[in-house]
C-alpha positions, 0 to 999 in steps of 0.5 A: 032479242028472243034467244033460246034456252041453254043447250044440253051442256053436252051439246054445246060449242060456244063461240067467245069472242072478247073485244079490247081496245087494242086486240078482239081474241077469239076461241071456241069452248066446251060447255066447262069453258075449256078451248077447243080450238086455238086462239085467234087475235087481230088488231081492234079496226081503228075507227071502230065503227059499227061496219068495221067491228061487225066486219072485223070479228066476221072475219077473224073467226073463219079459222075456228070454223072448223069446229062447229060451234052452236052459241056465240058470246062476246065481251065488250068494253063498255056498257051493254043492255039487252045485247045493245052498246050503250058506251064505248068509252075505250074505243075512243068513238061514238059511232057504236053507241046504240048499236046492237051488236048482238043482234047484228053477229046473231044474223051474221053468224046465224047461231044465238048471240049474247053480249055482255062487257068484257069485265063481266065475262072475265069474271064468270070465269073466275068468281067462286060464288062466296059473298061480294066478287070484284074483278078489276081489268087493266088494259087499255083503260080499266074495266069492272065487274061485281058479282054477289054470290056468284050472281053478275050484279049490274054494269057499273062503268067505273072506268070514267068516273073521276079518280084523282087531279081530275081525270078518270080511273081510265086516264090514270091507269090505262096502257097509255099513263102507264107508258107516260108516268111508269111502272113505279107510279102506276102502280101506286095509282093502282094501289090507290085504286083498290084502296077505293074499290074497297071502300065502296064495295067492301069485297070479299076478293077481288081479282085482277086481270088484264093485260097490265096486270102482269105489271104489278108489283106491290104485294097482294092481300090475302083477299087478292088474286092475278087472273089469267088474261085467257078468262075474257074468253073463257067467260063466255061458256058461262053465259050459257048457263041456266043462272047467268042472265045477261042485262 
């Protein structure tokens, strides 16, 4: 899908929409990323199928109308290339696999459109650009994001690798183990978690979002911080910039 060149930073207004397992958030910023309108939340359409998320985010932004924006980013939790979804392993369906969400909000919305995963967009908010960058997610399942000087590295699905007793980094450490097993071993798994995420990428910080993040509550390494959960949206000014390059 051809997009335009950025936009004078001064003259952009862009649509960021961040797409959960649970919830889609929505809010219009300034070119620093800065809200400009409140924040708009609805529930995530269970099943998710491709009508019904198109129809879903369609909808929910009529509100923040009342600011023209001339971009549109979105955050999807799963794998995504050249603006198509190519998993979806948190909404549970594989009725969105293949789809190309971008193109299909482009055209509904009539404004260039770029998608990228939802770890990914979170971190353009946040990273500082020094060396290796992790961002860990933790919501309804787990989400990733590297980044190596600043630079958005290639989506690695981490979340449905294997983790421990046989299931995945999402069966351990998603919203719904928490629920089941506690605050006292989830957090343990959590630690465990990144002990492993530091093994495999030795990152020189790491940062750690989501809605569970607020859960944790074992001491954090110097190299460690919480994000707020406002940086999945927030992302996606960055998405706009001359340097960012989605997959």
């Amino acid at each position: 899908m051809d997009t335009p060149p950025p936009a004078p930073a001064e003259n952009l207004r862009i649509l960021a929409i961040d797409v959960g397992g649970t919830g889609i958030k929505a809010a219009v910023l300034d070119a620093d990323g800065k809200m400009i309108t409140e924040r708009e939340r609805i529930k995530t359409p269970q099943p998710c199928t491709t009508d019904a998320l198109v129809a879903a985010i369609t909808q929910m932004i009529e509100p923040l109308r009342v600011v023209e924006f001339n971009r549109v980013s979105i955050g999807f939790p799963g794998v995504v290339r050249r603006g198509v979804i190519l998993t979806a392993p948190k909404l549970g369906t594989k009725d969105l696999q293949g789809f190309p969400l971008a193109q299909e909000i482009e055209q509904a919305l009539g404004h260039p459109t770029r998608l990228v995963n939802d770890a990914d967009m979170q971190g353009l908010a946040v990273v500082r650009g020094h060396g290796v960058e992790m961002v860990l997610t933790l919501g309804t399942g787990m989400g990733s994001a590297l980044f190596h000087d600043g630079q958005l590295g290639p989506h690695l699905e981490l979340s449905i690798h294997p983790f421990r007793k046989g299931e995945t980094y999402n069966d351990q450490l998603g919203d719904a183990a928490l629920q089941q097993v506690g605050a006292v071993k989830w957090n343990r798994r959590v630690q465990k978690a990144i002990k492993n995420m530091r093994t495999l990428t030795t990152f020189d910080r790491l940062y750690i979002g989501g809605g569970n993040a607020r859960e944790i509550v074992f001491p954090l390494g110097d190299d460690m911080e919480i994000i707020d959960n406002t940086n999945g949206i927030k992302g996606g000014a960055w998405l706009w910039r001359q340097n960012v390059q989605p997959t």
